[in-house]
N, C-alpha and C positions, 0 to 999 in steps of 0.2 A: 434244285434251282433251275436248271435248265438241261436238255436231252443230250448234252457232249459227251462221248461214251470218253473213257480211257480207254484209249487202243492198246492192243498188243501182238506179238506177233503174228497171231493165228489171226488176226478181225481185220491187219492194217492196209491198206495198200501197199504194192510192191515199195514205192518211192515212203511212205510212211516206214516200212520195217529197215529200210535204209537210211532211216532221219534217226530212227534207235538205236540201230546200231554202231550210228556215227556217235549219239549222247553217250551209252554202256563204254564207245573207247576212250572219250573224254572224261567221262566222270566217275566210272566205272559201277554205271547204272543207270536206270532207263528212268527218270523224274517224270512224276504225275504229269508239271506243264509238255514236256513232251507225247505224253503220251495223250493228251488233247490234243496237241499242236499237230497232232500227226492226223486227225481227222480232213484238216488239208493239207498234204504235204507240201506244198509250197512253202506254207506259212512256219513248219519246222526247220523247213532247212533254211531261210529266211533267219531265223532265230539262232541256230547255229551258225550262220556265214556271219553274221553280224555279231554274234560273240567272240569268233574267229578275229576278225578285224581288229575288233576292242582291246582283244590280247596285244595285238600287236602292235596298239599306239607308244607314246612314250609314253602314257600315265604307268606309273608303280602299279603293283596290286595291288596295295592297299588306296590306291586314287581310284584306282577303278572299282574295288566295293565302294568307295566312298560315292563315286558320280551313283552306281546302282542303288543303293539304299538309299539316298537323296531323293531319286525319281520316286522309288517305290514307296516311301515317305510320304513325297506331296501327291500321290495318287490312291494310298490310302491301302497298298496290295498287302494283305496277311500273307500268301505263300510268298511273295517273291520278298520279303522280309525277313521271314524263316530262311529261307532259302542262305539270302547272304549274308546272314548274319553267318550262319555254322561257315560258311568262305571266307568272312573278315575274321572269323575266330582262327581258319587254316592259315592266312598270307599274315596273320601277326599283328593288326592293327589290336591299338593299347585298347582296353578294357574298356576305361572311360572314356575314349572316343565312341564304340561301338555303341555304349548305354548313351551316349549325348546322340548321335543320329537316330536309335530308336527311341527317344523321347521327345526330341524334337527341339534340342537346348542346345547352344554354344559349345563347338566340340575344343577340350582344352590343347589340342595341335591347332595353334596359328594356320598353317597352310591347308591341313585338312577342312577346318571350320572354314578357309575360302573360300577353298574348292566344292564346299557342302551350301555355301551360300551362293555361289555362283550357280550350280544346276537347280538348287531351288528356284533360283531366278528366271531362268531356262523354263524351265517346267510352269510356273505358274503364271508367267506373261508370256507364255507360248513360241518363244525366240525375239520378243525385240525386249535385248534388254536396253538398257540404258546405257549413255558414255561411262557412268558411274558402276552399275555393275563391273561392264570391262575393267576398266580405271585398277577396280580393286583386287579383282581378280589378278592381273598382270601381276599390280605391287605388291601380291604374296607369291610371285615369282613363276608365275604360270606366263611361254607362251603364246603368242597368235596361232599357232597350230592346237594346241590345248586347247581352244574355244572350239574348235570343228571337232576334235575325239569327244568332249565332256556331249557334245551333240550326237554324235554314234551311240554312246552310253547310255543317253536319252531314250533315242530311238529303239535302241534292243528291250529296255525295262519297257516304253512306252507298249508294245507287241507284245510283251509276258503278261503287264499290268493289266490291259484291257482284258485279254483273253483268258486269265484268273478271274478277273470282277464276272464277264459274260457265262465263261463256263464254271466256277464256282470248283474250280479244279482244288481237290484235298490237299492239305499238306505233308508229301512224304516224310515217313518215319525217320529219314535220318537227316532231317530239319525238326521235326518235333521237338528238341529241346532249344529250339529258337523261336518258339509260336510266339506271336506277337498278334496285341491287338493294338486300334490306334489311342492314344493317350486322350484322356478325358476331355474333352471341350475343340478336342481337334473335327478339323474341317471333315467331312465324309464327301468322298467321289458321286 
């Protein structure tokens, strides 16, 4: 699909074999988007300082796969899909919430399905949501700082999602039993 190598030790820039070996101590392995991501190194460590951060907002983990699958949802990304899904299966989000965000249906957690409607909103009017958006968001207990993390959340999936579609980056093997494609009659990027 397109010429993006996967980098690795031996091929990467000095600041790329340092974007890997920062992902290997976090996840404790080098992931195919990094090893794209690393063709600019900028752009991996971009992706890691911005995951960084993400960790650190109040959202739960399980809010935070929630904002990630949401974005990667409305932009239609099969890795970065896989990807969190096998991370909402680690931090414990319920079963049928997981199969409601990758289908694309009403998740049965009230505050999750908010939160899932709220960055869809984000994402597909591109930041101006509505009073109404907000409105509802709050009333499932989210808040005004929540509106600015679910927008970091945004922004980290927005940087994986593109650069999966452009570079066509494979799904590693230990997401494979998360492969996902988009459900039938759904929108394509």
């Amino acid at each position: 699909m397109s010429d993006f190598k996967l980098q690795n030790p031996e091929t990467a820039k000095p600041e790329g074999r340092e974007a890997m070996e920062r992902a290997e101590a976090g996840f404790g392995f080098v992931p195919n988007l990094i090893n794209v991501l690393a063709n600019a190194p900028a752009a991996a460590h971009a992706y890691l300082d911005v995951g960084g951060r993400l960790d650190s907002t109040s959202l739960a983990p399980e809010e935070r796969q929630v904002v990630l699958l949401a974005t990667s949802f409305e932009n239609q990304c099969d890795y970065c899909m896989a990807a969190h899904s096998t991370v909402a299966n680690m931090v414990g989000i319920d079963a049928a919430d997981l199969e409601a965000l990758r289908d694309g249906s009403e998740l049965p957690t009230a505050r999750l399905n908010a939160l899932r409607n709220f960055t869809r909103a984000v994402v597909e009017k591109r930041g101006n949501v509505t009073q109404d958006d907000l409105r509802r968001f709050r009333e499932a207990g989210f808040e005004q700082d929540q509106v600015l993390e679910v927008i970091v959340g945004v922004a980290m999936k927005t940087l994986s999602n593109y650069t999966n579609h452009i570079a066509g980056t494979p799904v590693d093997e230990a997401f494979e039993a998360q492969r996902w494609s988009p459900p039938t009659g759904a929108a394509t990027a």
